[in-house]
Every structure is written in structure tokens, then in C-alpha cells.
C-alpha positions as CSV (number, residue, x, y, z in Angstrom):
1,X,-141.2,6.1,51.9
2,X,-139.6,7.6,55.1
3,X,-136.3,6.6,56.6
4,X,-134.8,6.4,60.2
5,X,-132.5,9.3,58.8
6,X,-134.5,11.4,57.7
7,X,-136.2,11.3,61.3
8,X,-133.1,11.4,63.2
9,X,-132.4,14.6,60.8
10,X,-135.9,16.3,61.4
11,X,-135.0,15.7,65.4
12,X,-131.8,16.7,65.1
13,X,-133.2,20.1,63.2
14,X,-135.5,20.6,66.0
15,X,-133.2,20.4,68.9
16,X,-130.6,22.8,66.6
17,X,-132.9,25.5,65.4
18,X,-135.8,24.9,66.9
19,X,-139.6,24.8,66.3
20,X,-140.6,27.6,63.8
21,X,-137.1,27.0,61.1
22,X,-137.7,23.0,61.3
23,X,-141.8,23.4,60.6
24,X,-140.5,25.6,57.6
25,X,-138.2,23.0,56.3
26,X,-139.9,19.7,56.9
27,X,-144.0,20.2,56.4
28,X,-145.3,20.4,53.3
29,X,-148.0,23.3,52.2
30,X,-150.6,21.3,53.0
31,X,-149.8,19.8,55.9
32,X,-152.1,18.7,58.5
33,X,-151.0,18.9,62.4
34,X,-153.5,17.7,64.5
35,X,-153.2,17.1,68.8
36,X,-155.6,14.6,70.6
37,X,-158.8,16.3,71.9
38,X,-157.9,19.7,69.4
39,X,-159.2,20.8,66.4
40,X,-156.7,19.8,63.4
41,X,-154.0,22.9,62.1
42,X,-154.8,22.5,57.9
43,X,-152.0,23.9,56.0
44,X,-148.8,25.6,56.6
45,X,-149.8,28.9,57.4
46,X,-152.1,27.7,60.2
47,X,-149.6,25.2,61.6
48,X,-146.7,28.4,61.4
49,X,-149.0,30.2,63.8
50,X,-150.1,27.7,66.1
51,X,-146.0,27.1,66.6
52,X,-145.2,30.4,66.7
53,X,-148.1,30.8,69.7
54,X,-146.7,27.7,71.5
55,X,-142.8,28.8,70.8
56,X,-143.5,32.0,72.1
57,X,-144.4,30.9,75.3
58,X,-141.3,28.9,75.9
59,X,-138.6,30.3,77.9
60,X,-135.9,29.7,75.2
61,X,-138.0,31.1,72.4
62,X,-138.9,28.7,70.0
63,X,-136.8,25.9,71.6
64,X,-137.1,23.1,74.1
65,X,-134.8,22.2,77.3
66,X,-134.3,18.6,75.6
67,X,-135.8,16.4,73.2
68,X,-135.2,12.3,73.9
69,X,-136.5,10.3,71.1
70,X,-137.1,6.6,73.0
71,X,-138.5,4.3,69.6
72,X,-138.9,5.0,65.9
73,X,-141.5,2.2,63.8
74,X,-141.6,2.8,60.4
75,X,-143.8,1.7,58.1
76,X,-143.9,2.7,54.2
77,X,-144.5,6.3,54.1
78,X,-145.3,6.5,58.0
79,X,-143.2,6.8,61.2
80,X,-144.6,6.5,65.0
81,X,-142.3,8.0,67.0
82,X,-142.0,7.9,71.1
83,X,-140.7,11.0,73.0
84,X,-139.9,13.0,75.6
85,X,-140.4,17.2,75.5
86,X,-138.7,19.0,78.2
87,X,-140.1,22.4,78.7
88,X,-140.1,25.4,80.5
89,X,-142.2,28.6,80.1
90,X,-141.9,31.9,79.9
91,X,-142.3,33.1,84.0
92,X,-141.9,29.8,85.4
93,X,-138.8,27.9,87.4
94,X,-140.6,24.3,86.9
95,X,-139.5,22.4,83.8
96,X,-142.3,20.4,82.1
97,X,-142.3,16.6,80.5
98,X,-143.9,15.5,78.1
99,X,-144.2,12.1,77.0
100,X,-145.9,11.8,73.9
101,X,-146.1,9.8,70.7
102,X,-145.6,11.5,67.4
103,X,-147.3,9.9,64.2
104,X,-146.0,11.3,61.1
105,X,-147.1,10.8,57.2
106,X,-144.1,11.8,54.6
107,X,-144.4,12.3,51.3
108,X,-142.0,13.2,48.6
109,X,-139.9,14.7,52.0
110,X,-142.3,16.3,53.7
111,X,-144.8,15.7,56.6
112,X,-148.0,15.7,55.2
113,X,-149.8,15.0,58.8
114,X,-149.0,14.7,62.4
115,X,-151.3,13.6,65.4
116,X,-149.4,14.0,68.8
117,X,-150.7,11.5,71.4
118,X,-149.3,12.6,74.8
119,X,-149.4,13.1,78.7
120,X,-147.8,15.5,80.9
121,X,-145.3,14.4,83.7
């Protein structure tokens, strides 16, 4: 089962140290992270380089201008949560929202899948 702590703590991880260090920590070795309309990352090593790709393309390598978490629903081992990524990349001035819903599956600590539903602002 996941808690509203453990959550808060992965967010909080993320916003600290960033993409790549909080993937390490929190997803297990066989992790699945999949985004609407993409083909699904299977395992850690994929997801480590599909993150890397992505945080290497942010302006603040690896890190996001701010994170808002809006609503948390858990239920057993799952968590839906509703969000808000600021970002802004590498050779641009514009700063980019994304509003998005996050559905994680935990187990024994660790996400063992993610789907990201979301839209651009």
C-alpha cells in the first residue's frame, strides 16, 4: 500500500534533486513508464535514458521551474495524482505548463508503473 507521505516525499525528491536522482531512488528495476499516445519505457535502464533525453533538454538540467501537486487519490497500492510541470528549455525565454495527471502503482516502495495523462498550457 502507498501513502500520502511517501508521495509528498517522491515530490518533494523531485523538486530537490531533480529528475534522473529521484527515478534512481523511487522506480523499481522493472518499472514500467508509459505517456499517452507513446510506446511504454520497460525497465529501469530504458526509463533512466528516456529521463536523461528529456532532462537534458531542460534549461535547469534535470530540473523543473516548479512542480504544484493539486489532488492526491489513493487507493491500495495505487495513487492518481493531479499536477502542474513548469518548464523551460534549453534556448528558449517561454516557460511551459503542463497540466497532467500522474497514475502510479507501488510496490514494496517502489513505482512499478506510471502512465502520464496530460496537456500543454
Amino acid at each position: 500500500m502507498v501513502s500520502k507521505s511517501q508521495i509528498e516525499a517522491f515530490f518533494a525528491d523531485l523538486r530537490t534533486n531533480g529528475i534522473l536522482p529521484t527515478v534512481d531512488k523511487y522506480y523499481a528495476d522493472n518499472a514500467v513508464l508509459a505517456e499517452a499516445g507513446q510506446e511504454a519505457k520497460v525497465g529501469k535502464p530504458a526509463i533512466v535514458a528516456a529521463e536523461t533525453y528529456f532532462a537534458n533538454m531542460l534549461e535547469k538540467t534535470g530540473h523543473f521551474e516548479a512542480i504544484e501537486v493539486h489532488d492526491i487519490i489513493i487507493d491500495g497500492d495505487k495513487a492518481v495524482i493531479e499536477q502542474t510541470l513548469s518548464m523551460k528549455f534549453k534556448g528558449s525565454n517561454d516557460i511551459v505548463k503542463q497540466h497532467q495527471l500522474d497514475i502510479q502503482v507501488w510496490s514494496n516502495g517502489k513505482i512499478v508503473k506510471e502512465t502520464f495523462w496530460h496537456e500543454k498550457h
